[in-house]
N, C-alpha and C positions, 0 to 999 in steps of 0.2 A: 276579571271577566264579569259584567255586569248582568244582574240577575235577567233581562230578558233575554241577553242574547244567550242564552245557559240552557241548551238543548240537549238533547237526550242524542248521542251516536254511538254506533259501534266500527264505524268507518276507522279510525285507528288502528283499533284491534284488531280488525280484521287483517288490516294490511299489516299487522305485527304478523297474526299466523301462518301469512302466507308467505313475507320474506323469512319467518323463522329458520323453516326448512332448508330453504335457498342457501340463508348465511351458512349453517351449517355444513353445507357441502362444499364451500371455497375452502376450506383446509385441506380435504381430502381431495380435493383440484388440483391446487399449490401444491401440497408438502408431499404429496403422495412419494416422491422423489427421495422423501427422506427419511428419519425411522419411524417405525410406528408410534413409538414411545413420543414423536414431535406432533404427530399428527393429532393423536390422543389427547397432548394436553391444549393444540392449538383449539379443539375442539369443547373440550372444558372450559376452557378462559372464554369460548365466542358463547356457550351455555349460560354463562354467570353473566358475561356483558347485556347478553339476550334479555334477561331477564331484566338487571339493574335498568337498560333501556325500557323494556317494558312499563314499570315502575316509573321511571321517569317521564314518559308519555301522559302515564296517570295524573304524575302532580301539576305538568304545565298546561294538558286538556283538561284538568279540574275533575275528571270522570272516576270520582270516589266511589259511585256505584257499580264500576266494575271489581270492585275490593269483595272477594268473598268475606261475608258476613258482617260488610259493611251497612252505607247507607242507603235506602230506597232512591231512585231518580228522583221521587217529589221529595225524599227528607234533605238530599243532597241541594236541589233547586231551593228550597225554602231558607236552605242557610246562607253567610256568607260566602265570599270568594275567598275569605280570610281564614273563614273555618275549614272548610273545603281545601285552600293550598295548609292550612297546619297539619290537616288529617292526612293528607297524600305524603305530606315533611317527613311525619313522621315513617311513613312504610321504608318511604327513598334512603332515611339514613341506616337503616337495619342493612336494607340489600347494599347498599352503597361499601358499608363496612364489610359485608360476605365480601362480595365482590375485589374489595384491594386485598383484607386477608388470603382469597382463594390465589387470586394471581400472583401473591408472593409466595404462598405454598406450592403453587404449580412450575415457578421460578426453582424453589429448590426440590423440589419434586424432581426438575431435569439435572440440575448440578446432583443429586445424589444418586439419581437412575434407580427411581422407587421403582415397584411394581405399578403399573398401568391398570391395575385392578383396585390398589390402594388409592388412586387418584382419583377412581371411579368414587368409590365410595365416601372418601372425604368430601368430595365437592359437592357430592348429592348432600350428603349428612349436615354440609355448612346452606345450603338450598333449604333445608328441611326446616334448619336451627333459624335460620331468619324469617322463616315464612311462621312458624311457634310464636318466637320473638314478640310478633305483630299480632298475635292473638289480644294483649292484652289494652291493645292500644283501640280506645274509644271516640264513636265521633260525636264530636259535643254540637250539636244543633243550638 
């Protein structure tokens, strides 16, 4: 992305927030039909993909200032596109990694027939552990 055409939007994001919701409720559309315990993790996995997407949005629209405690719009603009897609790399491969771990936990999550409560909280806790993760990771202007 070439530094002028390198604008400031929240047009993305926006339309993140508002299919979030949306995606969310197709499991409980679909699967209603089937046990809770399917429902539950289908909605987990589309939580973890939500996000991993989100993330991913970030690094191909360049929009490292929506990273909390990231870079300004002007520190972000004034850098490369180079710096810019390495600083977003790095967020994507944190969530990327929750993201396969959580949906192979939630795979056997069903072959074991955990608690629906223990699902809850591992997924949030691997949510929490990659969003941490990313605390220490700097954007270098």
């Amino acid at each position: 992305m070439s530094e002028e055409r390198y604008k400031k939007t929240y047009k993305p994001l926006i339309a993140w927030m508002i299919s979030f919701p949306i995606i969310l409720t197709i499991p409980s559309i679909f699967l209603n039909k089937f046990s809770e315990k399917i429902e539950i993790v289908a909605i987990l996995a589309m939580i973890m993909l939500s996000v991993y997407v989100l993330i991913l949005i970030i690094y191909h629209g360049e929009y490292v200032y929506w990273i909390n405690g990231g870079p300004s719009f002007k520190e972000a603009k004034e850098a490369s596109s180079e710096v810019r897609k390495e600083y977003a790399r790095a967020h994507l491969e944190k969530f990327k990694n929750i993201f396969i771990k959580g949906f192979i936990y939630l795979i056997f999550s069903l072959v074991l027939n955990l608690s629906i409560w223990i699902d809850i909280v591992v997924v949030s806790l691997m949510i929490i552990v990659a969003a941490i993760k990313t605390m220490p990771i700097k954007f270098k202007n």
